[in-house]
BALOBA-1460 file (C-alpha; in Angstrom, 3 decimals):
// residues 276
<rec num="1" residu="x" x="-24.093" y="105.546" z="-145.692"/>
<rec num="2" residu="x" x="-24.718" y="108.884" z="-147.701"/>
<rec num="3" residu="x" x="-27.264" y="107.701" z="-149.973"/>
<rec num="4" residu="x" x="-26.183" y="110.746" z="-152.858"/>
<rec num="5" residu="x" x="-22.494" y="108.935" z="-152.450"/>
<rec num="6" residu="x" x="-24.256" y="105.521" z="-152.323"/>
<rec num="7" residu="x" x="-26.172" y="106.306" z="-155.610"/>
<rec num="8" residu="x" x="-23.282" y="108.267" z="-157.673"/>
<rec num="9" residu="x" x="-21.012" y="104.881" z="-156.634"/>
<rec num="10" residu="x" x="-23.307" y="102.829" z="-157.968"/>
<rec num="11" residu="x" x="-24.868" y="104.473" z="-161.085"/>
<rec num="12" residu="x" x="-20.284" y="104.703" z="-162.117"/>
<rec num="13" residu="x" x="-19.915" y="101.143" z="-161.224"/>
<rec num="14" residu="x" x="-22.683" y="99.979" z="-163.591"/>
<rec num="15" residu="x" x="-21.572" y="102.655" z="-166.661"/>
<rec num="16" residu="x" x="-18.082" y="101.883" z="-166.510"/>
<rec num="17" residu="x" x="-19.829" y="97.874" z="-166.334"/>
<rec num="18" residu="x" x="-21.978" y="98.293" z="-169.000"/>
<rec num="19" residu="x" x="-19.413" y="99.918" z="-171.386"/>
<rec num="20" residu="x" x="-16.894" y="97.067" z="-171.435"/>
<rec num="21" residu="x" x="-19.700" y="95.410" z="-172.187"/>
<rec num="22" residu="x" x="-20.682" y="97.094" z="-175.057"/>
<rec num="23" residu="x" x="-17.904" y="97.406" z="-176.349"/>
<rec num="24" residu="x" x="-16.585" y="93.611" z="-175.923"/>
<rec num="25" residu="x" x="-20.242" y="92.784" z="-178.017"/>
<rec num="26" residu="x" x="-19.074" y="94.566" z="-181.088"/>
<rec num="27" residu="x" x="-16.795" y="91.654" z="-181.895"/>
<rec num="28" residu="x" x="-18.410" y="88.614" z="-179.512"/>
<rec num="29" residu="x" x="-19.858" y="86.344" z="-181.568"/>
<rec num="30" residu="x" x="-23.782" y="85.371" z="-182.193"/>
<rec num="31" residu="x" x="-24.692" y="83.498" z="-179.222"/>
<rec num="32" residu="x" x="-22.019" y="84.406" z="-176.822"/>
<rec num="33" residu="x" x="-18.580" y="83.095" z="-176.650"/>
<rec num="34" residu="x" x="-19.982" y="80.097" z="-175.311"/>
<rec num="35" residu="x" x="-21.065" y="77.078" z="-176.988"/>
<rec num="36" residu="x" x="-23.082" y="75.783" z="-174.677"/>
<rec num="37" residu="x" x="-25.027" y="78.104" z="-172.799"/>
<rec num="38" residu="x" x="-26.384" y="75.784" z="-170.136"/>
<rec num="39" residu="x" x="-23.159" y="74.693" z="-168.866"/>
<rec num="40" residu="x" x="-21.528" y="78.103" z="-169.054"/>
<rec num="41" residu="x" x="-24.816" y="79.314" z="-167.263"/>
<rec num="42" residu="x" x="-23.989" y="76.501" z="-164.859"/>
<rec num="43" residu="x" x="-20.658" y="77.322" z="-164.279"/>
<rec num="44" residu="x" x="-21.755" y="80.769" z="-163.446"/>
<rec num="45" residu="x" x="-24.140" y="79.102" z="-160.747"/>
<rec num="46" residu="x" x="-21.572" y="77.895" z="-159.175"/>
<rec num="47" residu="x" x="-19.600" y="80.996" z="-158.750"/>
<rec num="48" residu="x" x="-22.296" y="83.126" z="-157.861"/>
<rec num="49" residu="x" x="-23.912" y="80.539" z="-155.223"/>
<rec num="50" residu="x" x="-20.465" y="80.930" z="-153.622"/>
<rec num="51" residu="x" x="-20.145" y="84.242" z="-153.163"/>
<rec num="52" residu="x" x="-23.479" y="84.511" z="-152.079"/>
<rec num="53" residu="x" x="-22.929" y="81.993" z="-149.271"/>
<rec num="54" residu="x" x="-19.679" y="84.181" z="-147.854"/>
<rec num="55" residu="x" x="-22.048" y="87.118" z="-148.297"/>
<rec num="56" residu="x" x="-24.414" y="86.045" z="-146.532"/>
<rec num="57" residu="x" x="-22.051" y="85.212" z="-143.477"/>
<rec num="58" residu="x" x="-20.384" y="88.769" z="-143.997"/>
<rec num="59" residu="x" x="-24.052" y="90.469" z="-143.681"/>
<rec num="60" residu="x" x="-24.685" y="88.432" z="-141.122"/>
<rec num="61" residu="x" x="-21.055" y="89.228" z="-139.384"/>
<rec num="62" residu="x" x="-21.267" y="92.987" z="-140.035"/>
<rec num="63" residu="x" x="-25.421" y="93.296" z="-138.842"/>
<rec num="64" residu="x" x="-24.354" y="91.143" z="-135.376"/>
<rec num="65" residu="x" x="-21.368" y="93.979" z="-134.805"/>
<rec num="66" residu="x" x="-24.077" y="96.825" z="-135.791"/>
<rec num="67" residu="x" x="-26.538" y="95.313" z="-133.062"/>
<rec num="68" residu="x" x="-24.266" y="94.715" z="-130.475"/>
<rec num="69" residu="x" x="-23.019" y="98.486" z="-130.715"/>
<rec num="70" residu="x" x="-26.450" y="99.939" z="-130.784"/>
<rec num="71" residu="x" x="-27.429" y="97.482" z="-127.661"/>
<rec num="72" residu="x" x="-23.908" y="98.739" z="-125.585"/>
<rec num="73" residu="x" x="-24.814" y="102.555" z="-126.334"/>
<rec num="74" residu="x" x="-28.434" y="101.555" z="-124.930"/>
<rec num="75" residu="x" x="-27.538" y="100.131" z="-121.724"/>
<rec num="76" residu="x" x="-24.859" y="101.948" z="-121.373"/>
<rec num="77" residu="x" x="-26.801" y="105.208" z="-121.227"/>
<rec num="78" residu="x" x="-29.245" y="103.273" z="-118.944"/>
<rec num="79" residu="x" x="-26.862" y="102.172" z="-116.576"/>
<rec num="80" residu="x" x="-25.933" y="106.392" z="-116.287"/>
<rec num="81" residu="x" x="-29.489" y="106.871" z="-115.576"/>
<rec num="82" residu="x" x="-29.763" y="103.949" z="-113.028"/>
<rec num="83" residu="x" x="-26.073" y="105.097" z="-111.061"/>
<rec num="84" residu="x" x="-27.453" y="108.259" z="-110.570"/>
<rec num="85" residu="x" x="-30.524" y="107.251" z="-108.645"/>
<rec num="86" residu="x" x="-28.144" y="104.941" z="-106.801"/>
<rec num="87" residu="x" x="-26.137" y="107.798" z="-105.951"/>
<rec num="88" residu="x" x="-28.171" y="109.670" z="-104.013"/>
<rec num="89" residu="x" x="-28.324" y="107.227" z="-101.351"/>
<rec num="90" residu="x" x="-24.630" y="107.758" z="-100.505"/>
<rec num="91" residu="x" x="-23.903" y="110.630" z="-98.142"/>
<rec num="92" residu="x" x="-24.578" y="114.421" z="-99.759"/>
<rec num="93" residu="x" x="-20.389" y="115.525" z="-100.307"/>
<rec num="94" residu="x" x="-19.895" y="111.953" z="-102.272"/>
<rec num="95" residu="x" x="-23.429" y="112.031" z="-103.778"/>
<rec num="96" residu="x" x="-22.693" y="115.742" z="-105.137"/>
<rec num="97" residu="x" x="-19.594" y="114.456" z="-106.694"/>
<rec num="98" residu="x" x="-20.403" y="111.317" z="-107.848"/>
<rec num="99" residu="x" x="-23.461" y="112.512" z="-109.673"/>
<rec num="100" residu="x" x="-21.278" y="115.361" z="-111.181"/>
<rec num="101" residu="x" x="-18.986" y="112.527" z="-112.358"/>
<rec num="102" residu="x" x="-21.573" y="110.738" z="-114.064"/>
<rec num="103" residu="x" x="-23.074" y="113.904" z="-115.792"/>
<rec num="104" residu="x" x="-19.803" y="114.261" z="-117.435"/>
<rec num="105" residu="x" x="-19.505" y="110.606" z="-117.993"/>
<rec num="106" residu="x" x="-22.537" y="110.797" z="-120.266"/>
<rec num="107" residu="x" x="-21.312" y="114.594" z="-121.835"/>
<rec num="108" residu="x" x="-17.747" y="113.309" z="-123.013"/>
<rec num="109" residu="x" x="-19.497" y="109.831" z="-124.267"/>
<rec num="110" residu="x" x="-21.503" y="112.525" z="-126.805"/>
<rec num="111" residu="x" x="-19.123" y="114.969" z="-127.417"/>
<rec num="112" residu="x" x="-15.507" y="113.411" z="-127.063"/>
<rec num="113" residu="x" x="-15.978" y="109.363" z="-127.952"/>
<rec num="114" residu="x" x="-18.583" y="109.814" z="-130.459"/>
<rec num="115" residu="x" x="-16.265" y="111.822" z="-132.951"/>
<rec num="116" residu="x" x="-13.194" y="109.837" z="-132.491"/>
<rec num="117" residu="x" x="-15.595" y="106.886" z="-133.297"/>
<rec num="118" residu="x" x="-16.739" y="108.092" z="-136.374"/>
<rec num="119" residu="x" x="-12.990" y="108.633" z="-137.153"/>
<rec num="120" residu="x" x="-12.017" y="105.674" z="-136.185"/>
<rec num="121" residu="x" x="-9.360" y="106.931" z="-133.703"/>
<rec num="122" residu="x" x="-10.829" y="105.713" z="-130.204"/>
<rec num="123" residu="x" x="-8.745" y="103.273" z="-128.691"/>
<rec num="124" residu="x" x="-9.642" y="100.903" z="-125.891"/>
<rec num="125" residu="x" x="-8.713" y="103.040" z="-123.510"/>
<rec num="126" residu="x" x="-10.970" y="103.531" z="-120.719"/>
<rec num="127" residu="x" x="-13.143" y="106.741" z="-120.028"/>
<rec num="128" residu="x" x="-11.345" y="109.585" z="-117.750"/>
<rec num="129" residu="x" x="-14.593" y="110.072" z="-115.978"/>
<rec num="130" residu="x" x="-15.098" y="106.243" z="-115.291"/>
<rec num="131" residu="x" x="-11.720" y="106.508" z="-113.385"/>
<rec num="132" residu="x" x="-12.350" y="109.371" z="-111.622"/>
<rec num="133" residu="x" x="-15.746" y="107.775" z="-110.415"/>
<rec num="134" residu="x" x="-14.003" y="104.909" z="-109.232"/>
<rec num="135" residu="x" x="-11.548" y="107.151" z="-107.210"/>
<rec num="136" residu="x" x="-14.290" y="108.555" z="-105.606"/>
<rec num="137" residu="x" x="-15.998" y="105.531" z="-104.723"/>
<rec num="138" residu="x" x="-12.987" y="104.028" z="-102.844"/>
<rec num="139" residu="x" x="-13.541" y="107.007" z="-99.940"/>
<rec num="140" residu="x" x="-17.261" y="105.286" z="-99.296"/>
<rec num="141" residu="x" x="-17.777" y="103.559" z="-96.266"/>
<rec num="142" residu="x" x="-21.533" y="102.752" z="-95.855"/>
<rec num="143" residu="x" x="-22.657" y="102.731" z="-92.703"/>
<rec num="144" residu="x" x="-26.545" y="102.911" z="-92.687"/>
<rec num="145" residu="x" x="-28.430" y="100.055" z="-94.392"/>
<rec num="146" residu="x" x="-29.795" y="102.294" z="-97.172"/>
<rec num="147" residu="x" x="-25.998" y="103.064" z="-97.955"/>
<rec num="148" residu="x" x="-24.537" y="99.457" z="-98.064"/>
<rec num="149" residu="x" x="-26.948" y="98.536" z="-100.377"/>
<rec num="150" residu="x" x="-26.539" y="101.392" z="-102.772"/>
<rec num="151" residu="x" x="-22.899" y="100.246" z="-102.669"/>
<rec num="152" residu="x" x="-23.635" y="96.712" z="-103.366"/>
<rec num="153" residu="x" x="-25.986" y="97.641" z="-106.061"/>
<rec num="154" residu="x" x="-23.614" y="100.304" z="-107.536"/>
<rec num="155" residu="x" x="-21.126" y="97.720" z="-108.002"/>
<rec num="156" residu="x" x="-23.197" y="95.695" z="-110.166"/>
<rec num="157" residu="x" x="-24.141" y="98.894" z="-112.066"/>
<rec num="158" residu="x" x="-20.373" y="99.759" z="-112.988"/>
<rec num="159" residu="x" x="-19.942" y="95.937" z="-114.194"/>
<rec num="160" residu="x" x="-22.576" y="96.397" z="-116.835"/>
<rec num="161" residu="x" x="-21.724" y="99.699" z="-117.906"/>
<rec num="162" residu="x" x="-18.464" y="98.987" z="-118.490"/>
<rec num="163" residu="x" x="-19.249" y="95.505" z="-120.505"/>
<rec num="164" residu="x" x="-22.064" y="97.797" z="-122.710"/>
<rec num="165" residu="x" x="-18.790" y="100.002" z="-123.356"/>
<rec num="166" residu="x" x="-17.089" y="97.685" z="-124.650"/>
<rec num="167" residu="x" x="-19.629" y="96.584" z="-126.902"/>
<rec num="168" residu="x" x="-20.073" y="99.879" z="-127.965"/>
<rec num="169" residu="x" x="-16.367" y="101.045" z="-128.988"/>
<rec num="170" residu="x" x="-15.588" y="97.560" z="-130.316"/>
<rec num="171" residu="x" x="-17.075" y="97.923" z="-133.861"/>
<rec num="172" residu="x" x="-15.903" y="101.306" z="-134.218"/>
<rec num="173" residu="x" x="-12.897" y="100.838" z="-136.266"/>
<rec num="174" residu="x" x="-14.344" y="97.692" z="-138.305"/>
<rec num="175" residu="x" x="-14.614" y="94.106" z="-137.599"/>
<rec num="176" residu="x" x="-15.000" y="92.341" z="-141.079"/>
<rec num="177" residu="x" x="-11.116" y="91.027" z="-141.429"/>
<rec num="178" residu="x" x="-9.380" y="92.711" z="-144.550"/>
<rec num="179" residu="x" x="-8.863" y="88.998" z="-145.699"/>
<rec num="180" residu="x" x="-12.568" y="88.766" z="-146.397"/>
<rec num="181" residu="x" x="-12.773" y="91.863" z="-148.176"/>
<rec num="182" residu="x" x="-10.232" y="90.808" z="-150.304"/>
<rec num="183" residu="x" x="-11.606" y="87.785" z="-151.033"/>
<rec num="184" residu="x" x="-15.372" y="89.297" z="-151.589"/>
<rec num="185" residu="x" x="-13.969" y="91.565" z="-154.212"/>
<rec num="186" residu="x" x="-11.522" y="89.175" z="-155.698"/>
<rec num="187" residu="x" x="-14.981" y="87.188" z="-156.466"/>
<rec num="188" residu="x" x="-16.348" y="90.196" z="-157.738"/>
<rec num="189" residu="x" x="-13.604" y="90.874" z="-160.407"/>
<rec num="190" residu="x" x="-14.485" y="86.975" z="-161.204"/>
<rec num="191" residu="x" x="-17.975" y="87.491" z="-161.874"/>
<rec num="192" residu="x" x="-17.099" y="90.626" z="-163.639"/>
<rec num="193" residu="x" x="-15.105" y="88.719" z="-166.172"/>
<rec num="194" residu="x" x="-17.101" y="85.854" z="-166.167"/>
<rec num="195" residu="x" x="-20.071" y="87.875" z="-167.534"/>
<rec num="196" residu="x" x="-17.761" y="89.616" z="-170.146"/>
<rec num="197" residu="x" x="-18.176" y="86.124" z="-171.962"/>
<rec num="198" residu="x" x="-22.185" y="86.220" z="-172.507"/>
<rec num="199" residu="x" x="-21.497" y="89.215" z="-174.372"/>
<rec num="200" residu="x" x="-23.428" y="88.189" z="-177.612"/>
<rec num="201" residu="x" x="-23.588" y="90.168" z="-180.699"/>
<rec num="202" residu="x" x="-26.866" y="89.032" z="-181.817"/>
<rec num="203" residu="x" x="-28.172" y="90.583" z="-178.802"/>
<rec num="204" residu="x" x="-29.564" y="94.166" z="-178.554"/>
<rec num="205" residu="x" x="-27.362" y="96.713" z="-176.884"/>
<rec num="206" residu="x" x="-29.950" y="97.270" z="-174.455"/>
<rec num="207" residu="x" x="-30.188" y="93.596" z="-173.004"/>
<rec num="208" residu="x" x="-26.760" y="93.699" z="-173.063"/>
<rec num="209" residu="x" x="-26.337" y="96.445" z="-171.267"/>
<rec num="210" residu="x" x="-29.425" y="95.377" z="-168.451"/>
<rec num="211" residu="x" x="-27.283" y="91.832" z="-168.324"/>
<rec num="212" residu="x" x="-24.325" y="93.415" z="-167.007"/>
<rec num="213" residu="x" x="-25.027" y="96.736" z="-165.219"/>
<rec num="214" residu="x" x="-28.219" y="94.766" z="-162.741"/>
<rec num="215" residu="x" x="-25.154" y="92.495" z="-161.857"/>
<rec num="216" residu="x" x="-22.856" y="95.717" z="-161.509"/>
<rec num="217" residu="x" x="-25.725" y="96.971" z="-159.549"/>
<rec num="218" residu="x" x="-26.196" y="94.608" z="-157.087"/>
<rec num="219" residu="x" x="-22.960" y="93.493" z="-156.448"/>
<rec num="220" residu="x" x="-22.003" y="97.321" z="-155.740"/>
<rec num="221" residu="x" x="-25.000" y="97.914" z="-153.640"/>
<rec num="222" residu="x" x="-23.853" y="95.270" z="-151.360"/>
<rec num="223" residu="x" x="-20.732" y="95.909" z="-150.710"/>
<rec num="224" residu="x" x="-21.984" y="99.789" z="-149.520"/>
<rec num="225" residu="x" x="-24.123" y="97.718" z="-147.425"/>
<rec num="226" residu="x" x="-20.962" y="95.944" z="-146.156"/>
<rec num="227" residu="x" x="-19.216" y="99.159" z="-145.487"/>
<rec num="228" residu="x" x="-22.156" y="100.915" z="-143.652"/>
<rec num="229" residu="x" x="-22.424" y="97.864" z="-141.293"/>
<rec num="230" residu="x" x="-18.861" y="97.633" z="-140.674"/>
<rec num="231" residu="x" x="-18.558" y="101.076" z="-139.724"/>
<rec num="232" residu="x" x="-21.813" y="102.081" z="-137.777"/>
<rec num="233" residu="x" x="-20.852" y="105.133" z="-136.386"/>
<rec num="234" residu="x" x="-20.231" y="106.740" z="-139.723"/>
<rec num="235" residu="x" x="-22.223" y="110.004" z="-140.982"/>
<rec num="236" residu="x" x="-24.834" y="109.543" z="-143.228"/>
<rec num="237" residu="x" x="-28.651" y="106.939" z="-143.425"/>
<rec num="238" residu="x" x="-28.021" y="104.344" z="-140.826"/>
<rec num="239" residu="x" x="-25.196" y="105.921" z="-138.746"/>
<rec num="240" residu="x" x="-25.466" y="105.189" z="-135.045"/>
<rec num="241" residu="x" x="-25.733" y="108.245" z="-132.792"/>
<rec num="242" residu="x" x="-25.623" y="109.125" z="-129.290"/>
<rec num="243" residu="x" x="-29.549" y="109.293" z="-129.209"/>
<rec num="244" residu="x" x="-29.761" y="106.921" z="-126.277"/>
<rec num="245" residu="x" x="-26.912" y="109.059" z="-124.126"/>
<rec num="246" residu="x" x="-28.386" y="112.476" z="-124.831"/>
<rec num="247" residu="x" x="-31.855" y="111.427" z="-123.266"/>
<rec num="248" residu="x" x="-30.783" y="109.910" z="-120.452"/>
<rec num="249" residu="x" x="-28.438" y="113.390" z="-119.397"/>
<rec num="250" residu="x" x="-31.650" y="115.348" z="-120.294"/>
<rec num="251" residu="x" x="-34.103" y="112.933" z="-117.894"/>
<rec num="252" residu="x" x="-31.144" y="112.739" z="-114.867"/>
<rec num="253" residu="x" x="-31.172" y="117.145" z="-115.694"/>
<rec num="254" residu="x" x="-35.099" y="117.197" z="-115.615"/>
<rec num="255" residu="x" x="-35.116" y="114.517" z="-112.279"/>
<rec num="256" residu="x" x="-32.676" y="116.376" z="-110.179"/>
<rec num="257" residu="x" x="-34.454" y="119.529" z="-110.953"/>
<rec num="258" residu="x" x="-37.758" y="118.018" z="-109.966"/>
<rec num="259" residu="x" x="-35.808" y="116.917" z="-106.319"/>
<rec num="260" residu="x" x="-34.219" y="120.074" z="-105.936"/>
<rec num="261" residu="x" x="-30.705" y="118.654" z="-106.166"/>
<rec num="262" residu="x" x="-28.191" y="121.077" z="-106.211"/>
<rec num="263" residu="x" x="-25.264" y="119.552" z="-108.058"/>
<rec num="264" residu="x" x="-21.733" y="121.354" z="-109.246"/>
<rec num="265" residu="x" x="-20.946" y="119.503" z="-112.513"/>
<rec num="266" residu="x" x="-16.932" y="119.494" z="-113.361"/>
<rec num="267" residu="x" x="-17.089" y="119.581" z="-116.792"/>
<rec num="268" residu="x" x="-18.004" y="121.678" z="-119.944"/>
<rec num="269" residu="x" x="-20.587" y="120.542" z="-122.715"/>
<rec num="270" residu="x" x="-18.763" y="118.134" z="-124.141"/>
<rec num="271" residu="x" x="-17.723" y="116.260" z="-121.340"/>
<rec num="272" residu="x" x="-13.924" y="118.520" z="-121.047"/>
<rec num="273" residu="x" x="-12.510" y="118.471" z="-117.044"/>
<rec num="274" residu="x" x="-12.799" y="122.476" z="-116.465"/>
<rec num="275" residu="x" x="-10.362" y="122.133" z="-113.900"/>
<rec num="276" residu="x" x="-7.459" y="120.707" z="-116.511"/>
């Protein structure tokens, strides 16, 4: 969420709030339209116990979604690190290549999938790099010990990273249904009206206007909230980003420099086959 947006939003919600306000005071009567003030206030209870109930579940929704994106980019970017140290146990021409492979596994997660999900374009569509690690793994045949169980454990390794992908690219374009959001700001509009009749003559301006525009306030402020969590890969205070990747290519750069591992990676910066 870009906080200056975030506050502009907000600070217009409440003004254009507070004004109908105002101006539906000059001709409420003293005392509200209401007669009875604890019923109305009642009433409102009612209404505003309700949509903080499906609010709550929304947060709750939305924040689950965040989390589970932030945990797949985590292990994810983990299981990178670990398949690289599994890969040097397979003989040098398929470790060269497979460690190339995941290299620009990580690079295109950073520089290709984390655009399109801030744009909300990636599809489910499965990484070009995971395939072409996958063709390369199908030449292996371990022989030695060492190698069988780097295959076994490499197996396992793939699983997970692919599950942690999908947890990853699953909230990117939104999971709160548009049914919901209709019916969250239908109940907004509802509250909105509803506190057009406390509008009370006998009241200051200024208590007036507090009345309505904290409600404004609050109500706008949440649904921001709503929005940030439903989209976490957005720009802006809270946007997901590919911290976890970009250390783990930086450690597996630093590690195979400190073993003297001479590998040819395929791929430019941002993850791009150089051969296509």
């Amino acid at each position: 969420m870009n906080l200056v947006w975030g506050l502009l939003i907000t600070i217009a919600v409440s003004a254009v709030a507070i004004t109908v306000m105002l101006f539906v005071r000059r001709r409420a009567p003293t005392g509200s339209y209401f007669r009875d003030g604890d019923r109305a206030s009642g009433v409102f209870g009612v209404i505003a116990t309700g949509f903080s109930v499906l609010l709550g579940f929304i947060v709750f929704l939305a924040f689950t979604s965040y989390d589970d994106a932030r945990s797949g980019a985590e292990t994810e970017a983990l299981m990178i690190a670990q398949q690289v140290e599994t890969a040097q146990f397979f003989p040098p021409e398929v470790r060269r290549t497979l460690t190339g492979q995941l290299v620009c596994y990580g690079r295109s997660v950073v520089g290709d999938e984390w655009p399109q999900m801030r744009a909300g374009t990636l599809d489910d569509r499965v990484n070009p790099w995971g395939v072409a690690i996958f063709g390369t793994l199908q030449d292996v045949e371990p022989k030695a010990a060492s190698e069988q169980s780097a295959y076994d454990q490499w197996l396992g390794q793939t699983s997970e990273r692919e599950e942690a992908r999908l947890d990853r690219i699953h909230p990117a374009t939104g999971v709160i249904p548009i049914t919901l959001w209709i019916a969250l700001f239908f109940i907004g509009g509802v509250i909105f009206a509803y506190m057009l009749f406390f509008a009370d003559s006998g009241e200051g301006p200024v208590t007036q206007a507090v009345l309505m525009g904290a409600v404004a306030a609050v109500i706008t402020v949440m649904f921001l909230l709503l929005g940030a969590l439903d989209r976490p890969f957005h720009n802006g205070v809270g946007g997901l980003e590919p911290v976890a990747m970009e250390r783990t290519l930086a450690r597996v750069d630093d590690a195979l420099a400190a073993i003297g591992r001479d590998v040819q990676v395929p791929c430019d910066a941002a993850g791009a086959n150089r051969s296509s």
